[in-house]
C-alpha positions as CSV (number, residue, x, y, z in Angstrom):
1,X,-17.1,27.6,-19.4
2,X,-16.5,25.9,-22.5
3,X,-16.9,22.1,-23.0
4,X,-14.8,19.4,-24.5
5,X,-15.4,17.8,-28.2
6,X,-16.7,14.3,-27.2
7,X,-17.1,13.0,-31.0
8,X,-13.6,11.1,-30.6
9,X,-13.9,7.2,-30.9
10,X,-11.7,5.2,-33.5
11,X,-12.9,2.5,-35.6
12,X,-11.5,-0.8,-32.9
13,X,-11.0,-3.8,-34.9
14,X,-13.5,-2.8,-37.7
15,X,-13.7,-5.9,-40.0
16,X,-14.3,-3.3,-43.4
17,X,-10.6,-2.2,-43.6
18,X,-8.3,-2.1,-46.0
19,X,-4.8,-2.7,-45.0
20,X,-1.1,-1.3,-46.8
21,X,1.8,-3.4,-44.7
22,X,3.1,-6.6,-42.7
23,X,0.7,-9.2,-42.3
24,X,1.3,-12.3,-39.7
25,X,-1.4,-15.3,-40.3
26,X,-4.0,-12.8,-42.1
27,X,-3.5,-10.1,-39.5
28,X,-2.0,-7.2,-40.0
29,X,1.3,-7.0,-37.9
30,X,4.1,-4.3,-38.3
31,X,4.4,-0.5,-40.0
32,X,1.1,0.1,-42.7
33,X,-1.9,2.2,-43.7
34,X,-5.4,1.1,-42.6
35,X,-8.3,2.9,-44.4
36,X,-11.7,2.3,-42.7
37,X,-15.2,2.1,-44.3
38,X,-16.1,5.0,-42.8
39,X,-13.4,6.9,-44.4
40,X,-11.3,7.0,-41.2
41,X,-7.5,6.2,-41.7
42,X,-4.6,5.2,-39.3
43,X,-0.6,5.7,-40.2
44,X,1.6,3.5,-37.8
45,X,2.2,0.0,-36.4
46,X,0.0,-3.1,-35.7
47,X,0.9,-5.5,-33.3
48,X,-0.9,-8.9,-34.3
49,X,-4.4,-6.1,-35.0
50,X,-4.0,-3.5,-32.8
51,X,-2.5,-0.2,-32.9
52,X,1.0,0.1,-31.0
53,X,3.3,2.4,-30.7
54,X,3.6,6.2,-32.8
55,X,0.6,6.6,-34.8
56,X,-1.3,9.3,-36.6
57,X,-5.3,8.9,-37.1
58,X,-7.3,10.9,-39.0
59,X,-11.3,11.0,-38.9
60,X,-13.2,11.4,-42.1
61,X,-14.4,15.0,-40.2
62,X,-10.9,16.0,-40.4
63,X,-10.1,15.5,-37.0
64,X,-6.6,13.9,-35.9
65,X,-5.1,12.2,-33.1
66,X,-1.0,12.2,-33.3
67,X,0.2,9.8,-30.9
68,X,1.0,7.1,-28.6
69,X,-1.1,4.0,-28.5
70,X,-1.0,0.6,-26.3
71,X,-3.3,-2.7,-27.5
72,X,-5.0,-0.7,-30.1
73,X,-5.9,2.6,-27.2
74,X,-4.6,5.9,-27.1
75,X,-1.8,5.2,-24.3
76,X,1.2,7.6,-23.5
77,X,1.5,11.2,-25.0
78,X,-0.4,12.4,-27.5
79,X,-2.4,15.4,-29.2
80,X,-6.1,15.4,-30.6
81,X,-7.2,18.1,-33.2
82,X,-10.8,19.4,-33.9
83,X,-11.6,21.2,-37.4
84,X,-12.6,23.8,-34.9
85,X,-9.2,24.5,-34.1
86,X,-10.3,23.5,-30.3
87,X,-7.1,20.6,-29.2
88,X,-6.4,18.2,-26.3
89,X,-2.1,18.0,-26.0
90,X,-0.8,15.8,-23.0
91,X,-1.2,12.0,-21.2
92,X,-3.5,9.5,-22.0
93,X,-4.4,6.3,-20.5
94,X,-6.6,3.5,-21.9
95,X,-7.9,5.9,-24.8
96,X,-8.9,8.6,-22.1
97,X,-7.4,11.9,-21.2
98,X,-5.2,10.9,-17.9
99,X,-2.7,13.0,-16.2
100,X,-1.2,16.0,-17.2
101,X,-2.7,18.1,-20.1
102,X,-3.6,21.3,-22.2
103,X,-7.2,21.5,-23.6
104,X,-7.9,24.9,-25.9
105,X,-11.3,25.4,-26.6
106,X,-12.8,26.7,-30.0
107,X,-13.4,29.9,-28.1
108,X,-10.2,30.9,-27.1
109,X,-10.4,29.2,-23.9
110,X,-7.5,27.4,-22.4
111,X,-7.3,24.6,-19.2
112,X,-3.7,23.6,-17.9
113,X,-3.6,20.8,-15.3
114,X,-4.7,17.7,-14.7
115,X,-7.2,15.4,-15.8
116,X,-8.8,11.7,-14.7
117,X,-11.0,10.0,-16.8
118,X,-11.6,12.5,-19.7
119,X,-12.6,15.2,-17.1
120,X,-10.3,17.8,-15.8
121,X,-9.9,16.5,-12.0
122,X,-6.9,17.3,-9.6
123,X,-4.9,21.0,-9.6
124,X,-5.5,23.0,-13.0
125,X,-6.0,26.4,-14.4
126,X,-8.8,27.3,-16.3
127,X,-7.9,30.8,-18.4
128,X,-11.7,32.5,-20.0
129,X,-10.4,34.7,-22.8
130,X,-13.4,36.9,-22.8
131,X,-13.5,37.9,-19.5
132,X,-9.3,37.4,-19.2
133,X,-9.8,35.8,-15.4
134,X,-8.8,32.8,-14.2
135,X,-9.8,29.7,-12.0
136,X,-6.6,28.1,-10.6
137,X,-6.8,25.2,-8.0
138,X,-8.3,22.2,-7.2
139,X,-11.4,20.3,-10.2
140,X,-13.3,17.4,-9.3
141,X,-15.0,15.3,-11.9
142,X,-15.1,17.9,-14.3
143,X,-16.1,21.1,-12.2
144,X,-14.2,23.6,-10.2
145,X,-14.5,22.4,-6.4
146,X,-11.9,25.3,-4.8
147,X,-9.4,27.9,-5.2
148,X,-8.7,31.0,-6.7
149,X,-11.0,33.2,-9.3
150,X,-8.4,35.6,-10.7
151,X,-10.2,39.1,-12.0
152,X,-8.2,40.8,-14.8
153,X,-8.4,43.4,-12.3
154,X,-6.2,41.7,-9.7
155,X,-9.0,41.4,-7.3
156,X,-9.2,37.5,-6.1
157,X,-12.0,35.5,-4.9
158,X,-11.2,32.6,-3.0
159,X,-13.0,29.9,-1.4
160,X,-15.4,26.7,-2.3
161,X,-17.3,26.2,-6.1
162,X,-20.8,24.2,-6.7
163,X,-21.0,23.5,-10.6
164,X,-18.3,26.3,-11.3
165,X,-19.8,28.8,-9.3
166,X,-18.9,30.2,-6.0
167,X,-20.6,28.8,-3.0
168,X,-20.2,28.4,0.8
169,X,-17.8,30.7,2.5
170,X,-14.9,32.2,0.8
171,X,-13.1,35.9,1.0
172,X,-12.6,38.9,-1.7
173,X,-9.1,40.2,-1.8
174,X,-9.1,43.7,-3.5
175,X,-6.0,44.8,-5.2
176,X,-6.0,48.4,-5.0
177,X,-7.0,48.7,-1.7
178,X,-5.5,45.6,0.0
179,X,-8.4,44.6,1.7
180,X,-9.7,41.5,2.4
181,X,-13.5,40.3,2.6
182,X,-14.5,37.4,4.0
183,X,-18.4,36.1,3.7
184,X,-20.3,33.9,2.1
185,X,-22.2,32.7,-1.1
186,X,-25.2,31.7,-0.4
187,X,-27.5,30.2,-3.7
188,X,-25.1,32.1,-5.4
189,X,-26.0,35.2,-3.5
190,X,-23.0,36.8,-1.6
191,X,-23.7,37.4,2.0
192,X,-21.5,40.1,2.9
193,X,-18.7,39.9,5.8
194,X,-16.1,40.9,7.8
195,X,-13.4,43.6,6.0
196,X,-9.9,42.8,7.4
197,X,-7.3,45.6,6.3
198,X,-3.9,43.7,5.3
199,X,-1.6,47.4,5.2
């Protein structure tokens, strides 16, 4: 399972800026250009220093953020952009990912659902392109905790995740035969079960 970019933080209040737009009292206040010392830029509107409002940012590493912010953090929708081609589009709060949001990774991955704290947390599906399966239900802190793993070849394991990987009882439904397995993982060792015939 891929991993999220974490090289993401914004110049806050950098004193080595230059500023294009409104200034109130030496501060710059209202729609303007800021160019950073790092070579960082932002494209939208100060309020008395601080971002607010519609913005664009873009990182000297070619990186962008095109979005909302509130008191100078990314606040409200927005989408983030790696040079890898790897993007974050959906709700943020207080400069973190919070909410509901799409994350494709630089591998072709791609997580739909929800997210706390810059980790995917809450209901969400996690699509692997290699493998073309799925995990769809319930992420805690970052991980899988439960739900589905979806086989491209319809066959379904359900039941409780340690670290992304199966563990505790669950049950394998089979697609061609209709059958359903219920057992156990065990140090990620399946114990096998009972067979229950659903025809």
């Amino acid at each position: 399972m891929a991993n999220e970019e974490d090289d993401d933080a914004e110049e806050q209040d950098h004193p080595v800026m230059t500023w294009s737009g409104g200034v109130v009292d030496h501060i710059p206040h209202g729609q303007g250009v800021a160019t950073y010392s790092n070579g960082d830029s932002f494209e939208g509107a100060y309020d008395m220093g601080k971002k607010q409002g519609p913005g664009l940012y873009k990182f000297a590493n070619g990186a962008t953020f095109n979005g909302e912010y509130a008191d100078n953090l990314r606040n409200g929708r927005g989408t983030l952009s790696y040079p890898d081609k790897s993007s974050y589009e959906g709700s943020w709060k207080r400069g973190k990912k919070d909410g509901i949001g799409s994350y494709t990774y630089a591998n072709g991955d791609l997580y739909k659902g929800e997210w706390l704290d810059d980790k995917r947390h809450g209901k969400g599906t996690y699509y692997f392109k290699d493998s073309m399966s799925q995990f769809c239900g319930a992420w805690a802190l970052g991980n899988f905790a439960n739900g589905e793993w979806i086989h491209r070849d319809g066959n379904i394991y359900e039941g409780v995740f340690a670290l992304n990987k199966p563990q505790g009882p669950g049950s394998f439904k089979f697609f061609r035969s209709n059958n359903l397995l219920h057992g156990e993982y065990v140090d990620q060792k399946w114990s096998s079960g009972q067979f229950v015939s659903l025809q």
